[in-house]
C-alpha positions in Angstrom: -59.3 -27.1 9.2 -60.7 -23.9 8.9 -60.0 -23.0 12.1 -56.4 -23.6 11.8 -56.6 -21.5 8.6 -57.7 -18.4 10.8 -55.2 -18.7 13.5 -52.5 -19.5 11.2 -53.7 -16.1 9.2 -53.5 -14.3 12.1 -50.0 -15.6 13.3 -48.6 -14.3 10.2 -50.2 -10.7 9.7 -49.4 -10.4 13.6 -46.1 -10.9 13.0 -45.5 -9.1 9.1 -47.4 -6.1 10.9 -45.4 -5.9 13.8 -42.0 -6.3 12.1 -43.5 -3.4 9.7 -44.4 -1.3 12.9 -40.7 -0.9 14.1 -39.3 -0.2 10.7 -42.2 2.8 10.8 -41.1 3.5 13.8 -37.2 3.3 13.0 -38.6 6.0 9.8 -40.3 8.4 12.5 -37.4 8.5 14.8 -35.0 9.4 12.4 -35.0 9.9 8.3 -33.6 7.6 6.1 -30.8 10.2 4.5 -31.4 11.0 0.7 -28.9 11.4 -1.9 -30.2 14.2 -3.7 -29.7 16.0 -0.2 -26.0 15.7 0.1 -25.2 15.3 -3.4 -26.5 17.9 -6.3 -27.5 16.1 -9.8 -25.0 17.3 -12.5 -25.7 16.8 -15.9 -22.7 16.8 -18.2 -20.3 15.0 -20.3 -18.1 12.4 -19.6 -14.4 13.7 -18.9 -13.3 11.3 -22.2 -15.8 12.6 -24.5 -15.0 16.3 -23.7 -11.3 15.0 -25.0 -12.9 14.3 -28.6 -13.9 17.7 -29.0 -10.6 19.1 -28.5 -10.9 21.5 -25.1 -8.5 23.7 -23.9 -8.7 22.8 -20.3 -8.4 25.6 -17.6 -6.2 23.2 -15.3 -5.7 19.9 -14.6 -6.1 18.3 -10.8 -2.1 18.1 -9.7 -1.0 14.5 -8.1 -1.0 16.3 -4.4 -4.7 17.5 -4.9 -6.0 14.3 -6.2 -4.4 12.2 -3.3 -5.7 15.0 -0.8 -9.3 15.0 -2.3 -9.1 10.5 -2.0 -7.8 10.7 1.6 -10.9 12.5 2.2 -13.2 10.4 0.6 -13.9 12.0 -2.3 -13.7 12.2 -5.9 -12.2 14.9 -8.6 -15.8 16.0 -10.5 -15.6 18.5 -13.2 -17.9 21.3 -14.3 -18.9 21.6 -17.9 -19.4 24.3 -20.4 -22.1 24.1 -22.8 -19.7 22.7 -25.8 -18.9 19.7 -23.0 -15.3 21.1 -22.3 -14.6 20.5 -18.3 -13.6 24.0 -17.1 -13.3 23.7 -13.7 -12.8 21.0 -11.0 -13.7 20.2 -7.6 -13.0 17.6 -5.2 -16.4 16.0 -4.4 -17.1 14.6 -0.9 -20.8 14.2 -1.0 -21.1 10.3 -1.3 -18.9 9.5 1.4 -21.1 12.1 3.8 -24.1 10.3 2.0 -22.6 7.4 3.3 -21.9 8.2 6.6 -25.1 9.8 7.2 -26.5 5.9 6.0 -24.8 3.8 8.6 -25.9 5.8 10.7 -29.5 5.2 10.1 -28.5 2.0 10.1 -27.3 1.8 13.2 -30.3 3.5 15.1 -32.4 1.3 12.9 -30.2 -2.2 13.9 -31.2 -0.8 17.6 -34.6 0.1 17.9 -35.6 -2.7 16.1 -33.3 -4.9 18.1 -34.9 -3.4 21.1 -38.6 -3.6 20.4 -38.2 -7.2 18.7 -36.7 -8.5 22.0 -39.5 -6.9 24.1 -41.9 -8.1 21.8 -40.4 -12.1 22.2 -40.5 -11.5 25.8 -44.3 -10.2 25.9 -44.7 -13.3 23.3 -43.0 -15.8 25.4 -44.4 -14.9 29.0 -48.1 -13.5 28.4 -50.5 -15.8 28.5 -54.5 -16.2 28.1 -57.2 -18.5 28.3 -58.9 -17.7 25.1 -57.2 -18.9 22.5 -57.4 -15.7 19.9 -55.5 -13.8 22.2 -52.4 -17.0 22.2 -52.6 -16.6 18.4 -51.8 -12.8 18.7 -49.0 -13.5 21.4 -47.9 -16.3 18.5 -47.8 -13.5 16.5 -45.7 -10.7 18.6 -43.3 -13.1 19.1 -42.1 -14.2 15.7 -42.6 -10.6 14.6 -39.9 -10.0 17.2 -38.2 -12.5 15.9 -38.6 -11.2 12.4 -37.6 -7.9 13.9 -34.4 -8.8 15.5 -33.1 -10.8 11.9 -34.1 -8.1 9.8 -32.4 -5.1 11.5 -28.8 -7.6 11.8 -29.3 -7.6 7.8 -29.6 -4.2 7.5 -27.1 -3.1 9.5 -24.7 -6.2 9.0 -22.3 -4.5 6.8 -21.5 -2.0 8.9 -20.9 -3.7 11.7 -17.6 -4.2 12.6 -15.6 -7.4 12.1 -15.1 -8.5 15.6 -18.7 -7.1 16.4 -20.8 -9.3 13.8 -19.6 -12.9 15.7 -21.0 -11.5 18.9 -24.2 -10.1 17.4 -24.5 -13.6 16.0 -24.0 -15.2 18.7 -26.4 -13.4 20.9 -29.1 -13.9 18.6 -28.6 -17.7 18.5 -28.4 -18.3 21.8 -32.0 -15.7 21.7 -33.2 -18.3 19.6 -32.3 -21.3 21.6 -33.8 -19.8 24.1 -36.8 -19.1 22.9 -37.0 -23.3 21.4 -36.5 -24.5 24.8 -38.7 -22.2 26.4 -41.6 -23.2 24.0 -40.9 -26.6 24.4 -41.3 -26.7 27.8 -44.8 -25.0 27.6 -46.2 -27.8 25.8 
């Protein structure tokens, strides 16, 4: 009993560790982007309170200006004065480069993890040994590839492209059908 305790123990950090491993890896390779870096904090009113305290307002956004600043994936903001009376406005395109800069980490996170969980499901599938600790620990690289592999698809799943996803999906079934029939045949 206790012994399957231990090997069980050491499947499961093995393969929790591993998974952690390419996420650090993922982080080392390339930052995760931060708001705060393409987006300053502003600290105002709300557009309809400033209407309570009667402003005079410099100028108002015209129909053209507002439909230019949404084609480019932005949104009107307005700068305050300190009685909360917007003064000025700009057309603010930080949170769609926030965005952009996002699926992108995404995307070189969906592949390095993708790649090193596959490797790791290879080196867990083929390498063998005679002492049983060092199975455990092969046990363990391969469902950390495993867990590898699933969590970068979620991560980057929404991204992914409509006609992409099914293939992605597919590919990793038929990795994990794989993988039963290959372990079924060792035993």
């Amino acid at each position: 009993m206790l012994s399957k305790v231990k090997k069980y123990s050491i499947i499961i950090i093995i393969a929790i560790l591993f998974t952690l491993f390419c996420f650090s890896v993922v982080d080392v390779i390339v930052e995760e982007p931060d708001y705060n870096d393409f987006c300053e904090p502003k600290y105002g009113y709300v557009r309809p309170l400033a209407e309570k305290l009667n402003c005079s307002y410099a100028k108002e956004p015209s129909e053209a200006e507002m439909e230019d600043c949404r084609k480019r994936g932005g949104e009107i903001s307005y700068n305050y004065n300190e009685e909360g009376c917007p003064v000025t406005y700009e057309c603010e395109t930080c949170h769609k480069e926030h965005e952009e800069a996002g699926r992108q980490y995404r995307l070189i996170g969906f592949i390095v993890t993708s790649i090193m969980g596959v490797l790791a499901i290879i080196i867990g599938m083929y390498a063998t040994s005679k002492k049983d600790v060092i199975e455990w620990l092969f046990s363990g690289l391969l469902i950390g590839g495993i867990l590898s592999v699933f969590f970068g698809t979620v991560s980057y799943f929404r991204d992914m492209g409509r006609y992409v996803k099914p293939f992605v999906l597919l590919g990793e079934i038929v990795l994990i059908i794989w993988i039963a029939v290959k372990t079924s045949r060792k035993k």
